[in-house]
C-alpha positions in Angstrom: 81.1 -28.1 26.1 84.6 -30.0 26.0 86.0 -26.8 24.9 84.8 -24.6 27.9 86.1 -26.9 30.0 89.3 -27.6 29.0 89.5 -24.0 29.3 88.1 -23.9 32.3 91.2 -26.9 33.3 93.6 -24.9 31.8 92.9 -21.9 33.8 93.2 -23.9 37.1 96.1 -25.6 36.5 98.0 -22.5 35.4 100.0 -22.2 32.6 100.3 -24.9 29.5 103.9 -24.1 29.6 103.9 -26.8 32.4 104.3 -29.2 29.5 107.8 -29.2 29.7 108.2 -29.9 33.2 105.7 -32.6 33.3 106.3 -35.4 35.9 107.3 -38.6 34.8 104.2 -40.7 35.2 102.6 -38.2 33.3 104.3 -38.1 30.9 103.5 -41.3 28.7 100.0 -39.3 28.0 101.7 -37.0 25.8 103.0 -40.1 23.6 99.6 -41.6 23.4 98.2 -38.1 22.2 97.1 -39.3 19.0 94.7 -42.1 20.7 93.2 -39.6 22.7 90.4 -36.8 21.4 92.5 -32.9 21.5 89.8 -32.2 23.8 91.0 -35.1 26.2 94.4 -34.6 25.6 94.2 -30.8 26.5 92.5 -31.9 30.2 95.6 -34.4 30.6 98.4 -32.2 29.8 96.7 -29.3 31.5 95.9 -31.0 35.0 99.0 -33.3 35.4 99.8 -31.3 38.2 102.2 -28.4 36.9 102.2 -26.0 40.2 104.0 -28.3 42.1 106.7 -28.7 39.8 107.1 -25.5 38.2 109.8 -22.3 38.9 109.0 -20.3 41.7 109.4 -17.7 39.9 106.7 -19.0 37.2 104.2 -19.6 40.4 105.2 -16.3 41.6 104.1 -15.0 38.3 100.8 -16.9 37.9 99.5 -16.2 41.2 100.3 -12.4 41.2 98.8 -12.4 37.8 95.1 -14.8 39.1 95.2 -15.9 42.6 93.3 -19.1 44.0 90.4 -17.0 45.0 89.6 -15.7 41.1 89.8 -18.4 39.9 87.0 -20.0 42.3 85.5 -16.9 40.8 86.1 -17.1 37.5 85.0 -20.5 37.6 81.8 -20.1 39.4 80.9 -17.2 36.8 81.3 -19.7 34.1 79.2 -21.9 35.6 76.7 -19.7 36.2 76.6 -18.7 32.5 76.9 -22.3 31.6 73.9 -22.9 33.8 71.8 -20.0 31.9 73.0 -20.8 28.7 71.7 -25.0 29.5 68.8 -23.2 30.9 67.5 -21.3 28.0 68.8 -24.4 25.4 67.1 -26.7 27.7 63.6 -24.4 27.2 63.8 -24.0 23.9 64.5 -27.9 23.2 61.3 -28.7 25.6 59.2 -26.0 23.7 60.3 -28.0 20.5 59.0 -30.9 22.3 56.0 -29.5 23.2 55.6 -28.3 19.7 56.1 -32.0 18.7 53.8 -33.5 21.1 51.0 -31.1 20.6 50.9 -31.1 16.7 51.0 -35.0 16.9 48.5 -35.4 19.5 46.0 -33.0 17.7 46.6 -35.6 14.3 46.7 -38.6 15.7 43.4 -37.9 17.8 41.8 -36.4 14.3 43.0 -39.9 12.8 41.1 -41.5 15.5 37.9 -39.2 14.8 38.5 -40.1 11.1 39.0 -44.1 12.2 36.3 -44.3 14.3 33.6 -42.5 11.6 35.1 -44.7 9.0 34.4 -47.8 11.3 30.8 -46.5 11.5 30.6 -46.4 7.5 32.3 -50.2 6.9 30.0 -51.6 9.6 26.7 -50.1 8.0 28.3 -51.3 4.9 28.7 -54.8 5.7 25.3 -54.7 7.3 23.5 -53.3 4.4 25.3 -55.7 1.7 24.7 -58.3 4.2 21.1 -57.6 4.2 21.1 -56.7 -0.1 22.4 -60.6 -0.3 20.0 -62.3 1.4 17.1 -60.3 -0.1 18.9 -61.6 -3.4 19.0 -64.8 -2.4 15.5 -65.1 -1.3 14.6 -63.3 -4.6 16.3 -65.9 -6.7 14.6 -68.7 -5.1 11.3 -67.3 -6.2 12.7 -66.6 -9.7 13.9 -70.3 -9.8 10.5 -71.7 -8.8 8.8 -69.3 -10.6 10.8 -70.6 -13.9 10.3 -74.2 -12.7 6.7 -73.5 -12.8 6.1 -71.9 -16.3 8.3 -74.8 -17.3 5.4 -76.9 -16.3 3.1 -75.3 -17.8 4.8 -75.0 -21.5 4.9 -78.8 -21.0 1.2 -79.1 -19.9 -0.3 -76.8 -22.6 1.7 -78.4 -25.3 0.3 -81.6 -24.1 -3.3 -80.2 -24.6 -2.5 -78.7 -27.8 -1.2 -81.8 -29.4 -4.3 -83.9 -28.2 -6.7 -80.7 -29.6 -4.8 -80.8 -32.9 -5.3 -84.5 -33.5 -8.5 -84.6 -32.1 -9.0 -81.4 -35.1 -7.4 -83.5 -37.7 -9.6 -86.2 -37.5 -13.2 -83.9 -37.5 -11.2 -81.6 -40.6 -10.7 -84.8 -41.9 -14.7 -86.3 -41.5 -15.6 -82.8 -42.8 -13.8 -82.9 -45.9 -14.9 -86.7 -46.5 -18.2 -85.4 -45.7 -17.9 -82.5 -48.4 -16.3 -84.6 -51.1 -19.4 -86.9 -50.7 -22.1 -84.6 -51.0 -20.8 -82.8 -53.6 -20.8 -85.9 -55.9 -23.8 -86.7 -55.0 -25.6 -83.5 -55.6 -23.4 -83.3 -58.8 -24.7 -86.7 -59.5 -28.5 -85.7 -58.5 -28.5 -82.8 -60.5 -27.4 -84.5 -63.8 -30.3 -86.9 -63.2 -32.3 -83.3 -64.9 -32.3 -85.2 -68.0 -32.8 -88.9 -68.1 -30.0 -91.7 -67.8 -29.5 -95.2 -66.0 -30.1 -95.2 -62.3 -27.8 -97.3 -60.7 -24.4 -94.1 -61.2 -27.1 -92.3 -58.8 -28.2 -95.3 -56.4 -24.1 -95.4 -55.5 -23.7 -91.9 -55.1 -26.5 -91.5 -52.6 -25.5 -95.0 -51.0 -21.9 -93.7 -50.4 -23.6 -90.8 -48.3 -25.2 -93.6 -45.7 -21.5 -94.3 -44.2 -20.7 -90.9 -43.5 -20.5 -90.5 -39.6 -21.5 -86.7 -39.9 -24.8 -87.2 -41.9 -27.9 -86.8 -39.5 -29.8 -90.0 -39.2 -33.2 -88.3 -40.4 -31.4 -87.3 -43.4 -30.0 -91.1 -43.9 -33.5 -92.0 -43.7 -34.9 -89.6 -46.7 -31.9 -91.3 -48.6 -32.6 -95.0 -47.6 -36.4 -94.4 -48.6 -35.0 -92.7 -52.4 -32.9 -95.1 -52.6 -35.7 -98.2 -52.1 -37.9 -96.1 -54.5 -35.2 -96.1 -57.0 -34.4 -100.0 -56.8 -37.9 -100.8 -57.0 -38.3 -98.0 -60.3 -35.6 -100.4 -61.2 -37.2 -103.6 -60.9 -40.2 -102.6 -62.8 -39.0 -101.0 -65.1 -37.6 -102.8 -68.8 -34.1 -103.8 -68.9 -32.8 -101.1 -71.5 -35.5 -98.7 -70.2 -34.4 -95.0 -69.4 -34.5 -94.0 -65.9 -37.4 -92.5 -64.2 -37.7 -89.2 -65.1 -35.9 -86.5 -62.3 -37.6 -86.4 -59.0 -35.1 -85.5 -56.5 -35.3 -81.8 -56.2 -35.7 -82.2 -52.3 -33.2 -84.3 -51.7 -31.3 -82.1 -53.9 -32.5 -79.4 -51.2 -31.6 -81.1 -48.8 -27.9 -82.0 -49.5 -27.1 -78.4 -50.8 -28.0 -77.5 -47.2 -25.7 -80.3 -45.7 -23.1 -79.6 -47.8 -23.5 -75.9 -46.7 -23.9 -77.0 -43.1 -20.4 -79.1 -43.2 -18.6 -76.4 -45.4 -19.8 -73.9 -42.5 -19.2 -76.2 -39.6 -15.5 -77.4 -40.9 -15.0 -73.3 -41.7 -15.5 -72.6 -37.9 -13.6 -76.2 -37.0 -11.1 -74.1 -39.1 -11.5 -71.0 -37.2 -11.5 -72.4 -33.7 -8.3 -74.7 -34.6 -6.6 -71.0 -36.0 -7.7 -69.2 -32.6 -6.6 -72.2 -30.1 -3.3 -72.6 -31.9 -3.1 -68.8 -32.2 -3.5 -68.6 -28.7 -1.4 -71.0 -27.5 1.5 -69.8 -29.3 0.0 -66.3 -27.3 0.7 -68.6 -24.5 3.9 -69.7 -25.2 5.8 -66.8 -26.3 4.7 -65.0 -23.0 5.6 -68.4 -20.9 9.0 -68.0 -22.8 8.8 -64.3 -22.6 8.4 -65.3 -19.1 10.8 -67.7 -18.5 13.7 -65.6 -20.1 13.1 -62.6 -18.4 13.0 -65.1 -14.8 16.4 -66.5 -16.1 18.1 -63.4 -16.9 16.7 -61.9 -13.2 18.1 -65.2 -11.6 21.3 -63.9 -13.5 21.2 -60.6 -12.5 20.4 -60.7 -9.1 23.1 -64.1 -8.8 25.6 -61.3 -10.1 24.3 -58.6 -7.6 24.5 -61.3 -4.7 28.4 -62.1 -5.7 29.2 -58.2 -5.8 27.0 -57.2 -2.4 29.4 -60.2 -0.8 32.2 -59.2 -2.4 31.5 -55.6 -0.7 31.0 -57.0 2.3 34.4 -58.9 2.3 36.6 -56.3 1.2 34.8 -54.0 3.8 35.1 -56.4 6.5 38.9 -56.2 5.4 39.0 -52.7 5.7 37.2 -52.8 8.6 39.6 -55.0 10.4 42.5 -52.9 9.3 40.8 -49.7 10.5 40.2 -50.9 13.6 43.9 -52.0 13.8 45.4 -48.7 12.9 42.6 -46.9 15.5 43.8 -49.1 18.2 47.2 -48.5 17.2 46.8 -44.8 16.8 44.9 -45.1 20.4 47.9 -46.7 21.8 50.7 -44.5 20.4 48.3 -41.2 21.3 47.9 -42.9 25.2 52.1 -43.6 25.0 52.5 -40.1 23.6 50.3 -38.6 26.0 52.1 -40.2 28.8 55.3 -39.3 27.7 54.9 -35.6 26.9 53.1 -35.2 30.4 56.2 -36.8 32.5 58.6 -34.7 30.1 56.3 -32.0 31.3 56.9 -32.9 34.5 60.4 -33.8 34.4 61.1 -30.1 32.6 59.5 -28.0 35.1 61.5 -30.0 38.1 65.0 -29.3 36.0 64.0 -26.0 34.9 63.2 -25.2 39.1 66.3 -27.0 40.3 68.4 -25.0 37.5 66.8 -21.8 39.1 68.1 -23.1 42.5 71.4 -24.6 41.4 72.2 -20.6 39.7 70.7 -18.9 42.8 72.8 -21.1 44.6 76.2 -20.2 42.9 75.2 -15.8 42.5 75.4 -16.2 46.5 78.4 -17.9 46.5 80.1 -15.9 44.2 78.8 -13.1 46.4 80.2 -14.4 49.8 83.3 -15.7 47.7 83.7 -11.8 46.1 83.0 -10.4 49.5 85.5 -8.7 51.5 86.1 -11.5 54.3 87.7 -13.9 50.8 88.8 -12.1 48.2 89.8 -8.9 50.4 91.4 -11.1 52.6 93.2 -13.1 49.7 94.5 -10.0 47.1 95.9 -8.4 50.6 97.7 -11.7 51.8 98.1 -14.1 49.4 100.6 -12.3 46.9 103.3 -10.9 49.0 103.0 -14.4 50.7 104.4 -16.0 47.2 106.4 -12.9 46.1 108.3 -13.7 49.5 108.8 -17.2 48.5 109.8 -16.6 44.9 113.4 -17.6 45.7 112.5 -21.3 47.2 112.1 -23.2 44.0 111.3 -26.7 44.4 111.1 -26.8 48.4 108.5 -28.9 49.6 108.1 -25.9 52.1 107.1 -23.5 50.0 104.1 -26.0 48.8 103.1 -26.4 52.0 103.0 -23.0 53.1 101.1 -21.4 49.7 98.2 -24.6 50.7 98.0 -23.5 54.7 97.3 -20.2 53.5 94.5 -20.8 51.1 93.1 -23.9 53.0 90.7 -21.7 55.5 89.0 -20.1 52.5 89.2 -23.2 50.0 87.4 -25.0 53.3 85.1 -22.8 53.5 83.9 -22.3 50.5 83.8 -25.7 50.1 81.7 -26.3 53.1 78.8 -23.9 51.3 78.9 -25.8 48.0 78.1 -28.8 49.5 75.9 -27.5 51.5 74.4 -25.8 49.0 74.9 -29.6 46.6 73.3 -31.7 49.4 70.0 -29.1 49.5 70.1 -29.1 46.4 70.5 -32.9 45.2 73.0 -30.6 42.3 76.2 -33.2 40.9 77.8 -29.7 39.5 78.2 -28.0 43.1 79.1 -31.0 44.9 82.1 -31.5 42.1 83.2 -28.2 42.7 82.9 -28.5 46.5 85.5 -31.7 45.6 87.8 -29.7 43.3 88.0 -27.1 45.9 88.6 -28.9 49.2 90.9 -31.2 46.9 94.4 -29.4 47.4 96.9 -32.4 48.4 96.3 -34.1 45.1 96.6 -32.3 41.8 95.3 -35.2 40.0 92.1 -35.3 42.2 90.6 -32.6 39.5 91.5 -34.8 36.4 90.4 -37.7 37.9 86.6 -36.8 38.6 86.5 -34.7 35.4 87.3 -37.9 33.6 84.6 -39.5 35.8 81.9 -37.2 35.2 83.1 -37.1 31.2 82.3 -40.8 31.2 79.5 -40.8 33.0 78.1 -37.7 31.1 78.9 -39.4 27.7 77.7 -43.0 28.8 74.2 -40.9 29.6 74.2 -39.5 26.1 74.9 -42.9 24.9 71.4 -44.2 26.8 69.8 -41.3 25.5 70.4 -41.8 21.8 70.0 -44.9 22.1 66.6 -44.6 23.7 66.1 -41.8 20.7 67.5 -44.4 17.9 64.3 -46.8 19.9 62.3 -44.1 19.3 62.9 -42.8 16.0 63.2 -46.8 14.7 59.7 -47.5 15.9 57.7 -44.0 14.7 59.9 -44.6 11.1 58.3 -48.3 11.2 54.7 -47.2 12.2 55.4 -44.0 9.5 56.5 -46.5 6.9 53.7 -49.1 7.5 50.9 -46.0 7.7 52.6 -44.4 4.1 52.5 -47.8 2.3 49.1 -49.0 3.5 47.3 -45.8 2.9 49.3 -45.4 -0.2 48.1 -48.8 -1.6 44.5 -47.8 -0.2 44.7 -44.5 -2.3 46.2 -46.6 -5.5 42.9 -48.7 -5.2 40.1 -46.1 -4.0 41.9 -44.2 -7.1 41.2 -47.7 -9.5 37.5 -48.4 -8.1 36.8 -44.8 -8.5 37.3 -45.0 -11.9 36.1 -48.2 -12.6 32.7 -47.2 -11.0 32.9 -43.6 -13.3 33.5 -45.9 -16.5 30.9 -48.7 -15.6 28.2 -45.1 -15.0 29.2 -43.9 -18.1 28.3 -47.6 -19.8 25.3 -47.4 -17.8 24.2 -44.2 -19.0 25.0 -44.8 -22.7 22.9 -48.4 -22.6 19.7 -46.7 -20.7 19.9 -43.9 -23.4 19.8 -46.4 -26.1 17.4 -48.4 -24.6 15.1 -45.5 -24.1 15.3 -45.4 -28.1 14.5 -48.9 -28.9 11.5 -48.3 -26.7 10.4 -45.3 -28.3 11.1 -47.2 -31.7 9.1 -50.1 -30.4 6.0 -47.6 -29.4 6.2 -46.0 -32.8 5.7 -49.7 -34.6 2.9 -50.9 -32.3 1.3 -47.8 -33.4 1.9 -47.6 -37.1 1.2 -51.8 -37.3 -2.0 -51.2 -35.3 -3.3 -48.4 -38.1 -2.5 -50.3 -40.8 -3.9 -53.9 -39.2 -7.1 -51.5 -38.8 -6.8 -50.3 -41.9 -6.5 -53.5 -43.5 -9.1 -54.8 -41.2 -11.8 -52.5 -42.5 -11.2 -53.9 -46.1 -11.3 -57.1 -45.4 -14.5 -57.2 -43.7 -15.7 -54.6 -46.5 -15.0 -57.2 -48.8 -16.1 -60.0 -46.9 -19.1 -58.2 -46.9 -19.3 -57.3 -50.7 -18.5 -60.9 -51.6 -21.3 -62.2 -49.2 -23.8 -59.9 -50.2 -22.4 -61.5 -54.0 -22.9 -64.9 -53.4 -26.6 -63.9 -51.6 -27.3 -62.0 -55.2 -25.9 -65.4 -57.5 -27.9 -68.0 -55.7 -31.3 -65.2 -55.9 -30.2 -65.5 -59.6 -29.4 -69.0 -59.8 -32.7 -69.6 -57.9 -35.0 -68.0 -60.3 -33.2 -69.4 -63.4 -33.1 -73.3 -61.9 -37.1 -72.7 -60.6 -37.9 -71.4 -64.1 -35.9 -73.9 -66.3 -37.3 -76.7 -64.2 -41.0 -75.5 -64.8 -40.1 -75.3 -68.1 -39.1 -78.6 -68.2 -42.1 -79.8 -66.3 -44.5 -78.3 -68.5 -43.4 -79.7 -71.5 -43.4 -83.1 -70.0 -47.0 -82.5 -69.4 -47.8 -81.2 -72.8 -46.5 -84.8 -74.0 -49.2 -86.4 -72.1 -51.7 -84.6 -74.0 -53.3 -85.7 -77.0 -51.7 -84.9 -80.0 -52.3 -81.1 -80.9 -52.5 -79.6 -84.6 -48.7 -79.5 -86.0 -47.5 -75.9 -85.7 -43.7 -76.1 -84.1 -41.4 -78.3 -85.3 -40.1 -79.0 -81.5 -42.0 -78.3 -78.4 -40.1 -74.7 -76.8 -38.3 -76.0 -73.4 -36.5 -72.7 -72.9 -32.9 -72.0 -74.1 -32.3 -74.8 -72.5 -28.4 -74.7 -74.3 -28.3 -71.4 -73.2 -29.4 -72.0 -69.5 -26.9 -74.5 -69.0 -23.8 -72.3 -69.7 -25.2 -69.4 -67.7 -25.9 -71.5 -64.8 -22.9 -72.8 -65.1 -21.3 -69.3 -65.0 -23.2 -68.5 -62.3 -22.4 -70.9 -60.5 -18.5 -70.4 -61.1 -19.0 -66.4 -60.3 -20.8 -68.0 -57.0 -17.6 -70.4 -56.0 -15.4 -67.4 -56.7 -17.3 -64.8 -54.0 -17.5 -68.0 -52.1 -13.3 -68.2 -52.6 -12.7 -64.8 -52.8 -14.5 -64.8 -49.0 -12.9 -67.5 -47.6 -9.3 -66.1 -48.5 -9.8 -63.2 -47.5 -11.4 -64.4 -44.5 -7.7 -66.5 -44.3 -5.9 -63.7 -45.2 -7.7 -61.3 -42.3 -7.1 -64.4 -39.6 -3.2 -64.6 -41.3 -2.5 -61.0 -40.5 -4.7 -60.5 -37.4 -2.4 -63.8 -36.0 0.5 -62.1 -37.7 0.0 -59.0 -36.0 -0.9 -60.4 -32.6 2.6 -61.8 -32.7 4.2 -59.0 -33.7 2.3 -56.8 -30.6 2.8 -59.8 -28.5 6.9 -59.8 -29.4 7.0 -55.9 -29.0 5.6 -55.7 -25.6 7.1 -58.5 -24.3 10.3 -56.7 -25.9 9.3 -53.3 -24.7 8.3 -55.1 -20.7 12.1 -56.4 -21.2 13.6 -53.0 -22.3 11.7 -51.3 -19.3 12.8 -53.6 -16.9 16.2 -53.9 -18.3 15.9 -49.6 -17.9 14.8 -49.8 -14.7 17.4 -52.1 -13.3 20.5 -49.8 -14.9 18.7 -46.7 -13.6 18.9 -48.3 -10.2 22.6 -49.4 -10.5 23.7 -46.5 -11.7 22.2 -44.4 -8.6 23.7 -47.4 -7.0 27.6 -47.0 -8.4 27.1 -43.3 -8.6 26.6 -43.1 -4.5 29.3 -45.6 -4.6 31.3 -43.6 -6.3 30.7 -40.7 -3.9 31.8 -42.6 -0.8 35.0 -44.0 -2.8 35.6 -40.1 -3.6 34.7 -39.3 0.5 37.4 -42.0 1.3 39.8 -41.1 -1.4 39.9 -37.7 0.0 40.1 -39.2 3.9 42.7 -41.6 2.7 44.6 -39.0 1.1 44.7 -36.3 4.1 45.9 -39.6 6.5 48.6 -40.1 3.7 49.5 -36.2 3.7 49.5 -36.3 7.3 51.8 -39.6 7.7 54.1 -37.7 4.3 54.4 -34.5 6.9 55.2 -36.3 9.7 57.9 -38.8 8.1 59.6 -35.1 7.0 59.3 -33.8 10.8 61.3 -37.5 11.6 64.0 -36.8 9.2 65.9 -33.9 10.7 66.4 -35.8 13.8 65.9 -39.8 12.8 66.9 -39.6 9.4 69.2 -36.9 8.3 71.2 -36.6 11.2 74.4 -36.0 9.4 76.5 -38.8 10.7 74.8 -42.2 11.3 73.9 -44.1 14.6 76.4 -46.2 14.7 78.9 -44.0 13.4 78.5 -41.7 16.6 78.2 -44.9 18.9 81.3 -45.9 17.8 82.4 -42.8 18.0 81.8 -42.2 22.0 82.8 -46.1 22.7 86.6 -44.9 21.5 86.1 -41.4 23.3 84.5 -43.4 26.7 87.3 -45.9 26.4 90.5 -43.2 26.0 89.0 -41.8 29.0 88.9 -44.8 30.8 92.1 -45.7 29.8 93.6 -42.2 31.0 91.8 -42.3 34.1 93.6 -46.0 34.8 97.2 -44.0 33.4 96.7 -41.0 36.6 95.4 -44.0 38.7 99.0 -45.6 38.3 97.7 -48.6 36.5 99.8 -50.8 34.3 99.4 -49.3 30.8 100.3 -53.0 29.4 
């Protein structure tokens, strides 16, 4: 632009010859040249008003060569390319705009959509992790009171047990008393089969009286044997033999106490086994209980933490999102605004551009008509050839301006005309330059002017730009570091949630196995506790159906031997018989006692051999009610414990899919805020030369004009 005009200056003022003839107060410009721009310095030296001080010859020479009226023309031409050339610059720049305002407008109202769907999310978010926490924390209180009261009762069945055991101890204890006792005194009675002193068996059956577990009628049958024997006693000689065995029934009748107590302290035994047996049921699953309670609180206290850490960090998020959509909402209203009035403000320059050229075609055409420029290449150079020989006479000036002051008037008159309609600065300054033919510095003087002016506008306009372009770089900056930072983390949870699944996954599947491998022992320990059941009671059986066939035995051998015994008694209170034996024949009585005695052991052996493995079925039935007890309470555990990774891993795996939803949202807004920082940088960023390079640039260029507009005003240069 400085170019074409100083062209443009040049042309008017004539030749740059004129240098050499320069007026004095001119002049001094040429000595400040190098403070001045060569664009500036070109208007001064060009425009220091040469034709008045020029050869006549040289005027004679320019004005043949372009008179007054070309150059009017030339000079409107230019400005009527000039006009077209702003005019097409001007709509490509505003179709950039355009280009700029709709491509932002369509992502920052997409950002919005994206904002305002994310809001939706966070806030169902916080209300469902909201909601998750105080179902957990109403769940925990029931755990807690739940625990509390299976504490209680492990206290209050241990209480019960203790009292049942002692109250056990002491019958176990009466019962083995009671056992010892009787078999002494049937030991006692039965060796009363042959005769001996009375008074061993008179304690023996004495010591029976002060057991608490004897019936009363059976006390009496003693009390009365024992009366019989004291009074057998008194009669009888001091060194006398004791009365011959008569205590068979009482014999009877203590075998069947002894066997009453021996069965009753048995199922003392049994019912001690089963209460203890199950109260240790009890306990384990009151333990059972109680750990699985504890580890729930645990659990659920953990899930609580987590749901309220969700909520936090998306109550964060949520206020941030709101932010930046009220943010975007603003910028997208400012923007909106902005490109509208531009819009606006484009169509009125682009119409008054149309006017301002149509406005100088028709004065080029009047000025190029016959009535000027006829007029002007018929007159106007023999005028000045005529004068050629006047140099320097202030006649010759006068005359060359009378004769080109009707057609510089009027063409004047239509600029300004045509400037006033038109509201144009351009036509009225040329209406200026025109009609301004006294003073040759009039044309230097508002050039300098509208220089300034224009440059002081550029000045408001970059600056408004550098406002601009400082506050989208901020926003830009602030939207690239934030969603950078929300990537960086989406990025982290996203794979902390795929590792924590992949955990997940890995326990449940071994899990699954210890449960299979818990099924597959309940099933082989229950075949072989039936197994081992089924001999056991075979040979419970077998050893009761023993004992059954030894007492038969011992029966018929004791009845016999006894009768035996009896009837050789009776044969001594005979009269004597002829001598045949030398003994009387009692039996094998020798004999009898070592079978019997045999017997007898064989009998306490079935007897043993019952009651161990009578112990030995209650040991492993206990033993393996423990062990099912353990493995289902183990197996109830394992379930649950697959049950609640199952659910958290469908929880963190639809976790993980929102994290991947907003990774992906969060990543376009980044890509999006990326693109746009690169559409900044031609114009806010890589500009070339910085802002306050060019601002201090144009503050020298505005203040060399100024100071050369104050140097043609006649100012002091001091």
């Amino acid at each position: 632009g400085n170019s074409s005009l100083a062209s443009f200056i040049i042309s008017l003022a004539g030749s740059p010859a004129c240098f050499s003839v320069l007026p004095s107060s001119i002049r001094p410009i040429a000595a400040m040249q190098p403070r001045f721009p060569t664009t500036m310095f070109i208007v001064a030296l060009a425009l220091a008003g040469c034709p008045a001080s020029v050869s006549a010859s040289g005027v004679t020479r320019s004005a043949v060569s372009a008179t007054p009226v070309q150059k009017v023309i030339q000079l409107m031409e230019g400005m009527l390319a000039k006009g077209k050339a702003e005019k097409h610059d001007e709509q490509v720049q505003f179709a950039a705009y355009k280009q700029f305002c709709d491509s932002t407008s369509a992502e920052k109202k997409a950002a919005i959509e994206e904002e305002s769907e994310q809001i939706t999310v966070l806030s169902a978010d916080i209300q469902k992790d909201d909601a998750f926490a105080k179902k957990m924390a109403k769940e925990i209180s029931g755990h807690e009171e739940d625990v509390s009261n299976w504490e209680g009762d492990q206290k209050s069945a241990t209480k019960v047990r203790e009292s049942e055991k002692a109250e056990y101890k002491a019958m176990h204890k009466d019962y083995t008393e009671s056992v010892d006792a009787l078999n002494r005194a049937i030991a006692v009675l039965k060796e009363q089969a042959h005769d001996r002193a009375q008074a061993t068996s008179l304690v023996q059956l004495a010591s029976l009286q002060n057991l608490p577990l004897v019936p009363d009628d059976a006390k009496q049958v003693i009390s009365s044997l024992m009366q019989q024997g004291e009074a057998d006693l008194d009669m009888a000689a001091p060194q006398a033999a004791g009365y011959e065995f008569q205590s068979h029934g009482v014999i009877e009748m203590l075998e069947k106490l002894l066997d009453k107590f021996i069965a009753e302290r048995t199922e003392l035994e049994k019912k001690e086994m089963n209460a203890n047996h199950a109260y240790e049921l009890a306990m384990q699953d009151l333990t059972a209980q109680i750990t699985q309670g504890k580890q729930d609180i645990e659990e659920k206290t953990e899930a609580k933490a987590k749901a309220l850490q969700r909520q936090a960090t998306a109550s964060g998020d949520l206020k941030d999102t709101t932010s930046t959509k009220e943010a975007d909402s603003k910028y997208l209203e400012d923007l909106v605004a902005t490109c509208e009035q531009k819009g606006n403000d484009f169509a009125a320059r682009q119409q008054l551009r149309a006017e301002e050229l149509e406005a100088i075609s028709k004065a080029i055409e009047i000025i190029s008509s016959g009535a000027v420029k006829g007029s002007a290449e018929k007159h106007l150079p023999s005028a000045l050839s005529q004068l050629g020989d006047l140099e320097g006479t202030p006649a010759l000036v006068s005359l060359r301006a009378e004769a080109t002051s009707a057609s510089r008037n009027r063409i004047a008159e239509l600029l300004k005309s045509r400037a006033d309609a038109l509201n144009s600065r351009v036509l009225a300054a040329l209406a200026e330059r025109v009609s301004a033919g006294s003073d040759p510095f009039v044309k230097v003087k508002k050039m300098i002017q509208d220089l300034i002016v224009r440059l002081m506008e550029e000045a408001n306009e970059e600056t408004e730009h550098k406002g601009w372009c400082d506050t989208e770089l901020s926003t830009n900056e602030q939207t690239r570091k934030e969603k950078t930072e929300a990537v960086e983390m989406l990025h982290a949870e996203s794979d902390e949630l795929e590792a924590s699944i992949a955990k997940l996954a890995e326990d449940i599947e071994e899990l699954t196995k210890a449960v299979a491998a818990l099924d597959a022992a309940m099933a082989e320990a229950t075949k072989l506790r039936q197994e081992e059941k089924a001999k056991n009671t075979q040979t419970i059986k077998d050893a009761q159906e023993a004992q059954t066939a030894v007492a038969q035995a011992l029966t018929v051998l004791k009845e016999f031997y006894e009768k035996a015994g009896d009837a050789t008694a009776l044969l001594q209170q005979q009269p004597a018989a002829p001598e045949i034996f030398d003994s009387p024949y009692k039996g094998m009585q020798a004999e009898n006692g070592g079978v019997v005695g045999m017997l007898e052991v064989i009998e306490s052996d079935f007897a043993r051999l019952e009651a161990d493995t009578k112990a030995a079925e209650a040991s492993a039935q206990k033993e393996y009610d423990t062990f099912m007890t353990d493995s289902k309470v183990d197996k109830e555990a394992k379930t649950k414990d697959i049950e609640h990774k199952t659910a958290k891993k469908q929880d963190e795996s639809q976790a993980l899919t929102v994290k991947k939803e907003d990774l992906e949202a969060t990543q376009k807004e980044l890509d999006a805020a990326l693109a746009y920082f690169d559409k900044l940088k031609p114009s806010c960023v890589d500009a070339g030369v910085s802002y306050e390079d060019r601002v201090a640039r144009r503050k020298e260029e505005i203040e060399s004009l100024q100071e050369a507009l104050r140097i043609l005003n006649g100012e002091d240069l001091a």
